[in-house]
N, C-alpha and C positions, 0 to 999 in steps of 0.2 A: 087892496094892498099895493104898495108903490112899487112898481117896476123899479129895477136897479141895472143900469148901464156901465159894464164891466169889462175894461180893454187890458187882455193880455198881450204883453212885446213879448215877442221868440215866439216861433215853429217848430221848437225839438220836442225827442217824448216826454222831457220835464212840463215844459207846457199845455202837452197833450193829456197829458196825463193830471193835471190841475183843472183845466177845461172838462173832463170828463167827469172830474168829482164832483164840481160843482154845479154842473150838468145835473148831474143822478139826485143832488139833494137837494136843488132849489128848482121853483118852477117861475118865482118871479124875477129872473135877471133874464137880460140879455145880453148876451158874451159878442164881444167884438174883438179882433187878433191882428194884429200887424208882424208878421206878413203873413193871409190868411193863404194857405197852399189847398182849400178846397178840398179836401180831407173828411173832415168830422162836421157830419149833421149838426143844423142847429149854434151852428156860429157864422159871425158876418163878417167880411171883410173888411176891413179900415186901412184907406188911404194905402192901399197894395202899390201903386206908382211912383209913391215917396221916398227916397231912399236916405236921406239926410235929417239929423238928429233936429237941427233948427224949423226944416218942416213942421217937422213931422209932431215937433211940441205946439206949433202955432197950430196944427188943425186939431191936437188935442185941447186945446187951451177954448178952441170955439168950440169943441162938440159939449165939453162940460161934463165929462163923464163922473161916476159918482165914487168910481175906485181903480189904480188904472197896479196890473201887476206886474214887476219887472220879473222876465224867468233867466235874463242870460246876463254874465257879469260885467260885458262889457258893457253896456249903458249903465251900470250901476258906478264901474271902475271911472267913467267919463263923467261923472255926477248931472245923470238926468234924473236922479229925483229930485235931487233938490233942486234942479232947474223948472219941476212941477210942483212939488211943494210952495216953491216962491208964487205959485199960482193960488195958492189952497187949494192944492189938488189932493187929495188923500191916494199915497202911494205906499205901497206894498214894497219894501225896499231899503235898502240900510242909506244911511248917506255917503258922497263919494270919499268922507274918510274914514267911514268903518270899511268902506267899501275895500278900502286900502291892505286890509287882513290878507285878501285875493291878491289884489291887483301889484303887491309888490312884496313880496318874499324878505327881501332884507327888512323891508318895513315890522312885518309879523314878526320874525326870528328879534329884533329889537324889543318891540311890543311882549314877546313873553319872555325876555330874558328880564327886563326894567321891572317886569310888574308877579313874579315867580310862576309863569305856567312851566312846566316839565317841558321839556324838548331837548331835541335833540344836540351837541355840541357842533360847531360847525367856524368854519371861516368863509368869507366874503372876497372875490374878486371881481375887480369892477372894470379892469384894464387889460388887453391880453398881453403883449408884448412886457407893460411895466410889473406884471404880477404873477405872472408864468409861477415862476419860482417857485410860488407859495406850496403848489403844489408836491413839490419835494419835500416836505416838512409834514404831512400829513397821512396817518395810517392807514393801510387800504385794506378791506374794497372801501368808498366812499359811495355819498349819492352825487349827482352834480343837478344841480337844479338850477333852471334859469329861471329869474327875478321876476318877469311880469309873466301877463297873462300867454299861455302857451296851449291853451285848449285840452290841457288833461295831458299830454303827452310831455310837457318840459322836464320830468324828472328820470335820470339816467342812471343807470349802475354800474358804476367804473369796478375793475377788482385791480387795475395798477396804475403806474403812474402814464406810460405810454398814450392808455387808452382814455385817461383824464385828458391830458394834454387834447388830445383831437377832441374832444367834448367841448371841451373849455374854449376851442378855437370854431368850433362850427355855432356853437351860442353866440359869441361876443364879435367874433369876423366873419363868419359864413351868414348870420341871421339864419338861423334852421328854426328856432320859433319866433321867428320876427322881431324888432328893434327890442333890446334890453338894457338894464341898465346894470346889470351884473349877475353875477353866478353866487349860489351858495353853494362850499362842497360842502357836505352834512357826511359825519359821521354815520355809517353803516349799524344799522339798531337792528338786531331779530329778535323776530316774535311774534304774535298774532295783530293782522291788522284788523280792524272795526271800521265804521265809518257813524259817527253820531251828531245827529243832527238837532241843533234846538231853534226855539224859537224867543227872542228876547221881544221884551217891550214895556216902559214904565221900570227901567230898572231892572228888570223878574226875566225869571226866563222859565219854557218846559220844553221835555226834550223830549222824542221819539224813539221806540224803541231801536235797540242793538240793529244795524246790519251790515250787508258786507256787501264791497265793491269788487269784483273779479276784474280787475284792469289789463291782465297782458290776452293777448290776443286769440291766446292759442290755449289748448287743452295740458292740463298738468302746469297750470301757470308757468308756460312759455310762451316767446316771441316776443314780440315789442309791445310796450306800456298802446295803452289806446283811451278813449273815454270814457269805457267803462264796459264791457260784453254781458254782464249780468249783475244780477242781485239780490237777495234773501236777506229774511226779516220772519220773527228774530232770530237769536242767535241758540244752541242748545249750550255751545260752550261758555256763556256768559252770564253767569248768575245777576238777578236785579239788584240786588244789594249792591253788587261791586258797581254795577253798572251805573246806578244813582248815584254812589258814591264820588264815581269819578266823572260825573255832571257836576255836581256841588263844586267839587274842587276847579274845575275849569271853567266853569260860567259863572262862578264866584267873583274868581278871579280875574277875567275879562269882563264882566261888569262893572266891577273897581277901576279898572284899566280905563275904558272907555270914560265913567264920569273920572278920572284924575286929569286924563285927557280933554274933557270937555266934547265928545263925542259923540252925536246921536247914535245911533244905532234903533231901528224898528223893522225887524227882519227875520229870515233864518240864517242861522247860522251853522254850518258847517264844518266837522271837527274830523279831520283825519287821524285816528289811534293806533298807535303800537304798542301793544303789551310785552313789556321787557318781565318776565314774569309774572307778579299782578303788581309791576306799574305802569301808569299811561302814561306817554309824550308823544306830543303831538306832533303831527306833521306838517298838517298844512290845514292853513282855515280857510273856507270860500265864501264869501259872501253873501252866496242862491241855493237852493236847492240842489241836492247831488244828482244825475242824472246817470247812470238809473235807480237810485234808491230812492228818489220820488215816487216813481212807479209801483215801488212796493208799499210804502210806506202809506201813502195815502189808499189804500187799497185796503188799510187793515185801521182807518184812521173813523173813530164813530161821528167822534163832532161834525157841526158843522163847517164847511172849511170857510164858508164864506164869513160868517162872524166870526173867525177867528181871522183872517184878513182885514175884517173892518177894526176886532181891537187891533191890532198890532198896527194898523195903517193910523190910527187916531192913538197911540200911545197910550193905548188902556190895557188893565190888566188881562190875559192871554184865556184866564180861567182854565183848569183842570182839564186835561186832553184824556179821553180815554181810547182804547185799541180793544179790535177783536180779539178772542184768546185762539188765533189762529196763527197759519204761516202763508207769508208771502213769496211769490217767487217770480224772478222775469228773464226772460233769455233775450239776447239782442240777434238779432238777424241782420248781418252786415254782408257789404258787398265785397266779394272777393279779393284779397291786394289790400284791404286796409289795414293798419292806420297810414298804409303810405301811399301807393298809387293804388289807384282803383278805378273802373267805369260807375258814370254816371246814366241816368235813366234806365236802369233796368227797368223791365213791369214786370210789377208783383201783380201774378192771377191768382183769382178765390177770393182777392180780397173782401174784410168785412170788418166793417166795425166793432162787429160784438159776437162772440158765440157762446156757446151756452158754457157756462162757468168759467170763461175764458177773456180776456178783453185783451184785443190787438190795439195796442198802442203806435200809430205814427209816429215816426222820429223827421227823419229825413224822405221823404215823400211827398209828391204833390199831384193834385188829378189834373190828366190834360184828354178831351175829349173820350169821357167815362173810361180813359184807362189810368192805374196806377203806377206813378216810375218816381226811382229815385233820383235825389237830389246831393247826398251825401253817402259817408261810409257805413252809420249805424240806421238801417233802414228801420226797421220797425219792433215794438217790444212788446215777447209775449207776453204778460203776465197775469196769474190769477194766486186765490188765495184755496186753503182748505184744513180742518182740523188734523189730517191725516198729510205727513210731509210725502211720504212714498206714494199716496194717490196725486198728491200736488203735482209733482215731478213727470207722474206718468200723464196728468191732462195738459201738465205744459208742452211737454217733448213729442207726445204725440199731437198736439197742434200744431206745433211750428216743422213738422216735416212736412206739411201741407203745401210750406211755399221753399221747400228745397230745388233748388237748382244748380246748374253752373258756373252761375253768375254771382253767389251770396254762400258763405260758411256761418256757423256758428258752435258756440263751444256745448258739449255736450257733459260737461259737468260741474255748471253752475249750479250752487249750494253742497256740495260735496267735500269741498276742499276750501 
């Protein structure tokens, strides 16, 4: 049987956690990772000294690999796959203008207002000085959200206009998430969020089940927005029915969208939900995989993942996804001070790849002379799966006190709330 050569871009736990699964159920690949941190058994390094996108295509372009997967949005946002594609390289990967769902907020807010996805009502500033004003004219609280990519963190919650005004000015004149091209303020919607994720390709799409991102920092969702501190799968509050239902309705209609556009699209797609009683509007779409509901998701995922990578990467149909009838769960173990300052290279001692019902997932971690130290805020993700949610909770939490110290918090009531 033919070996298959398979380079994953990113070193977060989305990627780790994709590596892992494909790991567990294939014995004929071999997984190569730019930029390999030395980590996870059983993968190889590629071209670790490259740092530049022009590279780093030209030594993929000689190695010839047979599948190559994008896991982070910004090489998708900068259109490297279709700078692979133009190779015949079969890429895992939407193109850079589906890509664009991410990578530009007014883009998306246009994209489902043109084509009827639910969302939310909002206006658009693009200038701070010329467009201040607008702000006056809009009912509070609002969200404020900056336009490109902001790593999980660009979206704010103003409750007056004072505290709009300094939002609106640290996005557009301070740069606080890096060059943009404007603000949306979005009307303030409550209600339960989701996070649901599919997979399109050949048109078609299948989604995964229900689940939930825990994004603020702190316990009792408080503190600042972050990338993500945990997540559970499925949901108990979300019946299938509704839940399919309101898949049809929005990958229907972004399907339509995309071919009226003329827009590939072969990827996942990721849909952030608020249920304003039982209706959804969307929030925001990304591109990749959600990180960490990868973690859970492919945890409880039967198929195979790598033929389902190969259809989506060759524009064939996705075939019938099935799921354990279990629950998933993952806690993130971050470094103290994040999502804003924090130390780097902590060592995490005990580490292990795998314990028994348990899979520690690398996020931000790299080995240097067999010790473990971080490299980012969201160090590592516990997660495992089990029929019983109260046994779940208790083999995650009593894992992840294993690598408690002074240096890393984590929230203790992921999947609760």
């Amino acid at each position: 049987m033919k070996n298959f050569d398979i380079l994953v871009i990113g070193n977060g736990g989305r990627e780790a956690a994709i590596i892992y699964k494909l790991l567990e159920q294939n014995e004929n690949i071999n997984i190569y990772q730019w930029q390999y941190q030395g980590v996870i058994s059983n993968v190889n390094p590629f071209c670790n000294d490259i740092d530049s996108d022009e590279e780093l295509l030209k030594e993929i372009v000689k190695r010839g690999f047979d599948l190559v997967i994008i896991g982070p949005e910004i090489p998708l946002v900068n259109g490297f796959s279709d700078q692979l594609r133009a190779y015949s390289i079969d890429v895992f990967g939407p193109s850079q203008r589906g890509a664009m769902l991410e990578g530009s907020k007014i883009f998306a807010k246009e994209f489902m207002e043109k084509f009827g996805i639910p969302t939310a009502k909002s206006i658009t500033i693009c200038d701070f000085e010329d467009e201040k004003d607008k702000l006056k004219s809009v009912i509070y609280p609002v969200f404020m959200k900056a336009s490109g990519l902001a790593g999980g963190k660009g979206a704010v919650f103003c409750e007056n206009y004072d505290f709009a005004l300094k939002i609106l000015e640290d996005i557009l004149v301070n740069n606080k998430f890096g060059d943009q091209e404007g603000v949306l303020v979005e009307e303030y919607l409550q209600g339960v969020e989701i996070s649901m994720l599919g997979l399109i390709s050949n048109n078609k799409y299948e989604i995964f089940p229900p689940s939930r991102d825990h994004k603020r920092a702190l316990d009792n969702n408080e503190g600042l927005n972050t990338g993500g501190m945990g997540a559970i799968s499925p949901l108990d509050d979300i019946s299938k029915c509704d839940y399919e239902k309101w898949g049809k309705i929005i990958f229907d209609k972004v399907i339509a969208g995309m071919k009226a556009e003329n827009i590939q699209y072969n990827g996942v797609l990721y849909v952030g939900l608020i249920l304003v009683g039982n209706i959804p509007f969307v929030l925001e779409f990304n591109c990749r995989f959600g990180d960490p509901e990868t973690q859970v998701l492919l945890s409880l995922l039967k198929n195979n993942l790598l033929d389902i990578f190969f259809n989506v990467a060759g524009n064939k149909d996705i075939g019938k996804m099935e799921f354990k009838n279990e629950y998933a769960l993952t806690v993130v173990l971050a470094a103290k001070g994040y999502p804003e300052r924090y130390n780097k290279n902590i060592e995490i001692k005990n580490y292990k790849e795998l314990m028994k019902d348990i899979r520690i997932i690398p996020a931000n971690l790299k080995k240097v002379d067999e010790r473990f130290l971080s490299t980012g805020g969201r160090i590592l993700n516990i997660t495992g799966t089990d029929k019983s949610y109260a046994k779940l909770r208790e083999k995650v939490y009593n894992t992840i006190k294993h690598f408690k110290n002074e240096n890393v918090f984590y929230r203790i009531d992921i999947g609760e709330i």
